[in-house]
Biopython code that builds the backbone (N, CA, C, O; Angstrom):
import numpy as np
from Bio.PDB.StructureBuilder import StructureBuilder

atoms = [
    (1, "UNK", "N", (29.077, 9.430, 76.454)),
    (1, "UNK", "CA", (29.499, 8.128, 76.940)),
    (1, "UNK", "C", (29.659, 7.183, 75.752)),
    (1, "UNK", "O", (28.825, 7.071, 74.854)),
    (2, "UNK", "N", (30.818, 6.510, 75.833)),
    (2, "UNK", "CA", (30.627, 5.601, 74.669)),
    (2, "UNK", "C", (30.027, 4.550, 74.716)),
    (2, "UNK", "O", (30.182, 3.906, 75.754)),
    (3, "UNK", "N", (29.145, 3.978, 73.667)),
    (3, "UNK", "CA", (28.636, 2.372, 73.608)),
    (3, "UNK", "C", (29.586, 1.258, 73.301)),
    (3, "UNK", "O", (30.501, 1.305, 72.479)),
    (4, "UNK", "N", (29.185, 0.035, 74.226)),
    (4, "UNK", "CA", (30.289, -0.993, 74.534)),
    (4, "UNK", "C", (30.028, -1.664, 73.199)),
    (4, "UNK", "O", (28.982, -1.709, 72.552)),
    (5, "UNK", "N", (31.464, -2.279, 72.886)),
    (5, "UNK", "CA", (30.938, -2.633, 71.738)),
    (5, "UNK", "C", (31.494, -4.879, 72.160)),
    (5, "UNK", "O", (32.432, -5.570, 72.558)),
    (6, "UNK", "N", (30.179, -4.971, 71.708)),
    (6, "UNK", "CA", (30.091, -7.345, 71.773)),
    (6, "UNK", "C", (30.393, -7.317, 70.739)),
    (6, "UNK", "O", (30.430, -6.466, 69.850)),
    (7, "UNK", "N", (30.820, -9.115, 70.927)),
    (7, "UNK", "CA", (30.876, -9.549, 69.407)),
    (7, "UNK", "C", (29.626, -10.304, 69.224)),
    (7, "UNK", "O", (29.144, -10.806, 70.239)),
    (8, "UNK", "N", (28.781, -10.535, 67.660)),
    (8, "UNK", "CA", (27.783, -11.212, 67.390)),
    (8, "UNK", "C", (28.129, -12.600, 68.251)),
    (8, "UNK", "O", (29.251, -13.101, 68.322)),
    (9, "UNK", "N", (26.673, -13.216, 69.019)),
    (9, "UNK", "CA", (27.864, -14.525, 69.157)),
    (9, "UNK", "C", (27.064, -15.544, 68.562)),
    (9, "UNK", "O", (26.683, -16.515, 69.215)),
    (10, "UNK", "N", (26.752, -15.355, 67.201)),
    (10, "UNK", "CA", (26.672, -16.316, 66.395)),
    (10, "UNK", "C", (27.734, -16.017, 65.071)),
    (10, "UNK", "O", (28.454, -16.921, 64.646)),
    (11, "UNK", "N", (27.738, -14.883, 64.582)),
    (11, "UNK", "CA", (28.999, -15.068, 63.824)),
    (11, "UNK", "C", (30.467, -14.195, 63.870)),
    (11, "UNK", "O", (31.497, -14.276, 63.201)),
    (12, "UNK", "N", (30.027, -13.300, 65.027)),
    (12, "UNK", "CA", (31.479, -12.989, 65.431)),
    (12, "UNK", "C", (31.749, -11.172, 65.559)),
    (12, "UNK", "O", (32.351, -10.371, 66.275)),
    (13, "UNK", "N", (31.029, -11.190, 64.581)),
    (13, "UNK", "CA", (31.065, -9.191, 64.015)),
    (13, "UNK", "C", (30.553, -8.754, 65.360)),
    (13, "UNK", "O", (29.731, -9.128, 66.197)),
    (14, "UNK", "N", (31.326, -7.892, 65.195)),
    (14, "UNK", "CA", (31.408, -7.024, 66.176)),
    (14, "UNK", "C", (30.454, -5.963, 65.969)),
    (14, "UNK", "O", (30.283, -5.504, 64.840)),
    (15, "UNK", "N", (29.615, -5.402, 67.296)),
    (15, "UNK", "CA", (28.834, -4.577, 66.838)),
    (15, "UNK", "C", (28.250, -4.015, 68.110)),
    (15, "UNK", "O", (27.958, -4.706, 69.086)),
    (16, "UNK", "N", (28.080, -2.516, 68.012)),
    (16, "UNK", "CA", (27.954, -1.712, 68.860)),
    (16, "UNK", "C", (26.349, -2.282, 69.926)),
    (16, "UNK", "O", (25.272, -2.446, 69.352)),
    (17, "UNK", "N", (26.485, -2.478, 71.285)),
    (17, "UNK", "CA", (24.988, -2.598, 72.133)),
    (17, "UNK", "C", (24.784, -1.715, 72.301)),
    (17, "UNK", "O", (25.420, -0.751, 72.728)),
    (18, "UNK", "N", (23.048, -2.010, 71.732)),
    (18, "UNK", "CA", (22.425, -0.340, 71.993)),
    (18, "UNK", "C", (21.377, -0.546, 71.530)),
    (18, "UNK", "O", (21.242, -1.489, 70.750)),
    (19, "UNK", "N", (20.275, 0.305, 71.882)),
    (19, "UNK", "CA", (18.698, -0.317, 71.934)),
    (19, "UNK", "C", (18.370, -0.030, 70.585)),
    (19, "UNK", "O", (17.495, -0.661, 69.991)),
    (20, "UNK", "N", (19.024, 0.891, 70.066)),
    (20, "UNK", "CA", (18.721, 1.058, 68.218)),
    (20, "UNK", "C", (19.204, -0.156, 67.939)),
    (20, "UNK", "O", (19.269, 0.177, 66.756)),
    (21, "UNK", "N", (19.671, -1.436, 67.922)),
    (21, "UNK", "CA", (20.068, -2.761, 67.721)),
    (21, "UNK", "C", (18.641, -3.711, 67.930)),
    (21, "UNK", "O", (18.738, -4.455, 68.905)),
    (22, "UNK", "N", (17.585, -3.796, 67.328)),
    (22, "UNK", "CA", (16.609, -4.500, 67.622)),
    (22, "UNK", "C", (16.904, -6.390, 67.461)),
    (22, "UNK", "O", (16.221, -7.339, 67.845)),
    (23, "UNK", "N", (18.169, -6.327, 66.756)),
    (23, "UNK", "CA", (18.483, -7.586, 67.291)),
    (23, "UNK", "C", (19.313, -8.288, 68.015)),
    (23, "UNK", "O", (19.362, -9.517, 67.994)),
    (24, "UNK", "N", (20.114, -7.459, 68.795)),
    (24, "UNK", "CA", (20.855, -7.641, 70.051)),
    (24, "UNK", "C", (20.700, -8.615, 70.909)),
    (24, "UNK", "O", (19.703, -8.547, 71.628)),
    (25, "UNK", "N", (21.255, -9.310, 71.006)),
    (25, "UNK", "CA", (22.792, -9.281, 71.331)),
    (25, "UNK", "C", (23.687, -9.881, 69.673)),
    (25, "UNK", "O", (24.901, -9.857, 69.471)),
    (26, "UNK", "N", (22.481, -10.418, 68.615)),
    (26, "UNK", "CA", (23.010, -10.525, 67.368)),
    (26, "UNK", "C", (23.381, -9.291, 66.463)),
    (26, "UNK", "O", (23.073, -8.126, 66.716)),
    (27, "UNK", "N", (24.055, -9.706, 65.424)),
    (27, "UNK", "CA", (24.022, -8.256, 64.322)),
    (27, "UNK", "C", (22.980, -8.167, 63.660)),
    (27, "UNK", "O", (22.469, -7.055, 63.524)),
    (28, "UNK", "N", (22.312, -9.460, 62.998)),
    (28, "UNK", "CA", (20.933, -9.569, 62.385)),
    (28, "UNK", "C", (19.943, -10.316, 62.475)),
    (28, "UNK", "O", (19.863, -11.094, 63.426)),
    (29, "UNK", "N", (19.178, -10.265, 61.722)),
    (29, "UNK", "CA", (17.979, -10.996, 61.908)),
    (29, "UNK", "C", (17.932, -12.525, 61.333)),
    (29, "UNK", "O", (17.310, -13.403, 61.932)),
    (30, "UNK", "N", (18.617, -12.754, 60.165)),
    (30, "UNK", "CA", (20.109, -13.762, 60.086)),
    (30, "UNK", "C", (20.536, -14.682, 61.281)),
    (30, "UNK", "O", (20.001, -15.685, 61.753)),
    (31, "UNK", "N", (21.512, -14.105, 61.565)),
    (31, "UNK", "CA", (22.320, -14.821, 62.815)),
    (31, "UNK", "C", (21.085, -14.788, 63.943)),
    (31, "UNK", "O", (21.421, -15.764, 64.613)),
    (32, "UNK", "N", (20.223, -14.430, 64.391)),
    (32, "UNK", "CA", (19.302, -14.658, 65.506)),
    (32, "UNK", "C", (18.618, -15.956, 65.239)),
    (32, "UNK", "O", (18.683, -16.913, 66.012)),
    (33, "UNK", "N", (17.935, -15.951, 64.074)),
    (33, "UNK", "CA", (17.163, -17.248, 63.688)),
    (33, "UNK", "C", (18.157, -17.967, 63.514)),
    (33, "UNK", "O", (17.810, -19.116, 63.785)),
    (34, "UNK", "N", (19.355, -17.936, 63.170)),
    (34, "UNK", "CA", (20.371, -19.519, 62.894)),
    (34, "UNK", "C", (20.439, -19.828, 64.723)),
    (34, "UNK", "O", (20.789, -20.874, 65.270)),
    (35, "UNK", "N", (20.058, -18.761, 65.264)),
    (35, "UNK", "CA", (20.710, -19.390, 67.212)),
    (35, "UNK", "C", (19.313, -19.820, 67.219)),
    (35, "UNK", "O", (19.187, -20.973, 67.630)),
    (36, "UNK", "N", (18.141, -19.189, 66.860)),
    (36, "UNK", "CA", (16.898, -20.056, 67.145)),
    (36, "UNK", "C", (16.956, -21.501, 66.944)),
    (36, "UNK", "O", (16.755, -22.414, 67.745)),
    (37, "UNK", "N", (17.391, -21.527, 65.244)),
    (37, "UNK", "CA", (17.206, -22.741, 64.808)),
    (37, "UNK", "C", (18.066, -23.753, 65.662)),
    (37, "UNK", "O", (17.732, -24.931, 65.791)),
    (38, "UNK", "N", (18.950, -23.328, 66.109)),
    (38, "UNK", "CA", (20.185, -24.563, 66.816)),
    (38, "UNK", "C", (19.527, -25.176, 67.931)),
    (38, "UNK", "O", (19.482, -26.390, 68.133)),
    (39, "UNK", "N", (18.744, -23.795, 69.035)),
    (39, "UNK", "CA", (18.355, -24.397, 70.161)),
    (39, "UNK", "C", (16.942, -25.709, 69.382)),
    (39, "UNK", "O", (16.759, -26.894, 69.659)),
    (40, "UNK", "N", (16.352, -24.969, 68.575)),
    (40, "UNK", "CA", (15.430, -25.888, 68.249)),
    (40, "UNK", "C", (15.938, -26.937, 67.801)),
    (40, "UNK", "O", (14.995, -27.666, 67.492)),
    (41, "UNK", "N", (16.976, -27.478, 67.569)),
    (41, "UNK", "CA", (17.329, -28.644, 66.718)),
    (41, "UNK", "C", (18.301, -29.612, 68.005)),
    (41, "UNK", "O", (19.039, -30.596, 68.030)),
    (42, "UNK", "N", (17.768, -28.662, 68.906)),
    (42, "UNK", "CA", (18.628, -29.115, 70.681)),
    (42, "UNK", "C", (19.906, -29.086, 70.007)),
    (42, "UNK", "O", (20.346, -30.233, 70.091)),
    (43, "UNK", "N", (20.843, -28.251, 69.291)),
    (43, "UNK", "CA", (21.936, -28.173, 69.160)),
    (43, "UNK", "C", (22.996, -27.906, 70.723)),
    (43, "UNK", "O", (23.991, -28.503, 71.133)),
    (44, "UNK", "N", (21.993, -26.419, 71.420)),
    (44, "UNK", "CA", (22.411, -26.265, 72.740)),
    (44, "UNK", "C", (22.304, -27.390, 74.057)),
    (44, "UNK", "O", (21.327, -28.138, 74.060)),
    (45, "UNK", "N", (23.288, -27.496, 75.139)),
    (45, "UNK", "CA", (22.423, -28.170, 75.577)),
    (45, "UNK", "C", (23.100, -27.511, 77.315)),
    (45, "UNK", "O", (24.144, -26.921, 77.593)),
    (46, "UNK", "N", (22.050, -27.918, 78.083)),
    (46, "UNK", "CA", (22.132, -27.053, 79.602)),
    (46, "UNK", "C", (22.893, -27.958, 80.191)),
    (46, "UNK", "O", (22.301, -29.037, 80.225)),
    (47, "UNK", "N", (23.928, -27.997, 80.662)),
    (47, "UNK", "CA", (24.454, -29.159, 81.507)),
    (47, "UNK", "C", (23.972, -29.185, 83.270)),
    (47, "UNK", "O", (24.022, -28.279, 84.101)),
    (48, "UNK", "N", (23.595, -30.339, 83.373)),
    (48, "UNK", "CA", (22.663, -30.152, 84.205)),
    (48, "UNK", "C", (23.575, -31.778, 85.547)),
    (48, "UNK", "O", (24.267, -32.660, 85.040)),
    (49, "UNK", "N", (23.376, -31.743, 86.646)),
    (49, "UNK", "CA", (23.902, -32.865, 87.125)),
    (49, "UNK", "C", (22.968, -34.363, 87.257)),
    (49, "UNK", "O", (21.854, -34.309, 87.778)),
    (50, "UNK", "N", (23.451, -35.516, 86.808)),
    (50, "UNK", "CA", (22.285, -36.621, 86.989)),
    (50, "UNK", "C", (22.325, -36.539, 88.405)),
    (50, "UNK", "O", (23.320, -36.282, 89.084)),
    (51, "UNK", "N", (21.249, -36.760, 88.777)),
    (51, "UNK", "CA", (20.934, -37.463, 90.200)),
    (51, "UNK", "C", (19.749, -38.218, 89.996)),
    (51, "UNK", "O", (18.627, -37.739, 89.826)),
    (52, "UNK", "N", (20.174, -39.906, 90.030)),
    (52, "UNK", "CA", (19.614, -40.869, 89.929)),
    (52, "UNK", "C", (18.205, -41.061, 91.156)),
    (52, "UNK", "O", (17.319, -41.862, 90.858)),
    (53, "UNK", "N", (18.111, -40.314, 92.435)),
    (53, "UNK", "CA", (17.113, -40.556, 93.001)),
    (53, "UNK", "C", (16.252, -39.369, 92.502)),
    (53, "UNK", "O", (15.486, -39.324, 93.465)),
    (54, "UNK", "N", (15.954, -38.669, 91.925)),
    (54, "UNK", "CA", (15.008, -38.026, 91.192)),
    (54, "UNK", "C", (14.451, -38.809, 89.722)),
    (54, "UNK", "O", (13.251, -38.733, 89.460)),
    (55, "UNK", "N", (15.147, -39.367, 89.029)),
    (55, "UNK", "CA", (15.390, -40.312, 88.129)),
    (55, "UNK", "C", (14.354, -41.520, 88.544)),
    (55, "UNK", "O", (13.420, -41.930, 87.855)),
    (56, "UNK", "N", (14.767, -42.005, 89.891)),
    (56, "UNK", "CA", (13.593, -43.028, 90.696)),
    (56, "UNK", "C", (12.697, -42.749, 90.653)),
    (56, "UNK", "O", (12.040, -43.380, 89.825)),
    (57, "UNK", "N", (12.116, -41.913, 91.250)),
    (57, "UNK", "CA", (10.847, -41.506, 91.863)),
    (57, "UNK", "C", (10.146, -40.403, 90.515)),
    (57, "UNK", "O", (9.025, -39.925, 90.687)),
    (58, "UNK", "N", (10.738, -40.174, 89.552)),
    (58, "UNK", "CA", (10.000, -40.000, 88.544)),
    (58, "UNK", "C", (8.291, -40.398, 87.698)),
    (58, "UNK", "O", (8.087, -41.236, 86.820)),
    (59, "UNK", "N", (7.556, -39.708, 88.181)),
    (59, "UNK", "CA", (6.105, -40.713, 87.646)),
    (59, "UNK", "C", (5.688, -40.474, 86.284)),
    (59, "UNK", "O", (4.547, -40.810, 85.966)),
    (60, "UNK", "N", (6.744, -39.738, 85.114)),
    (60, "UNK", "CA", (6.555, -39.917, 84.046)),
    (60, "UNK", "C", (7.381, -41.100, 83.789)),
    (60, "UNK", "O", (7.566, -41.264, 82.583)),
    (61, "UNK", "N", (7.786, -41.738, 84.337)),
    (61, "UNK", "CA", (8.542, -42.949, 84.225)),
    (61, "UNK", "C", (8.038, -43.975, 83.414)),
    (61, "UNK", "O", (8.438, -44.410, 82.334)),
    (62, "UNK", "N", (6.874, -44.356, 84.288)),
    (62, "UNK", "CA", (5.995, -45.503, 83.850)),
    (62, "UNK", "C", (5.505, -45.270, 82.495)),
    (62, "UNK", "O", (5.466, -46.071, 81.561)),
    (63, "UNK", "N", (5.151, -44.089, 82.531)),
    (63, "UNK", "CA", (3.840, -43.234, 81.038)),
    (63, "UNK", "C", (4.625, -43.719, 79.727)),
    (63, "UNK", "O", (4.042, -44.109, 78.716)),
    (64, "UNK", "N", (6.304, -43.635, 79.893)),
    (64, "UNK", "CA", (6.710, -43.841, 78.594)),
    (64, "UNK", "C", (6.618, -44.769, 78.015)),
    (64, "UNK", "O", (7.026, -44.815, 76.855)),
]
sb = StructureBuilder()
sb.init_structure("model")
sb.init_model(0)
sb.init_chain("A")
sb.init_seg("    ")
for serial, (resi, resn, name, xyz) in enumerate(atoms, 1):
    if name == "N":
        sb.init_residue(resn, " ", resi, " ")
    sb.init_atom(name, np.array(xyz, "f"), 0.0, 1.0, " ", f" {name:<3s}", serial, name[0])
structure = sb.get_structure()
């Protein structure tokens, strides 16, 4: 059977999935920590919908 082959999706290279890949879905250990570092730097972000009556009734509200 052949293995599917992704692209890194931090820098693009293409590279075979497969559990001998211990850094999968990256090519290296490189490009994994640069996607670490982004989420940590909130580079990513979840798009999420406002809804202002959750926003209300919030009781970390006050704390800040």
């Amino acid at each position: 059977m052949k293995k599917p082959l992704v692209n890194c999706p931090q820098c693009g290279k293409i590279i075979i999935w497969d559990i001998s890949n211990r850094y999968r879905p990256f090519c290296s250990e490189r490009c994994k920590l640069i996607d670490l570092g982004q989420w940590a730097a909130e580079s990513y972000r979840i798009p999420t919908e406002k809804n202002t009556e959750n926003q209300e009734n919030d009781p970390l509200k006050d704390e800040k």
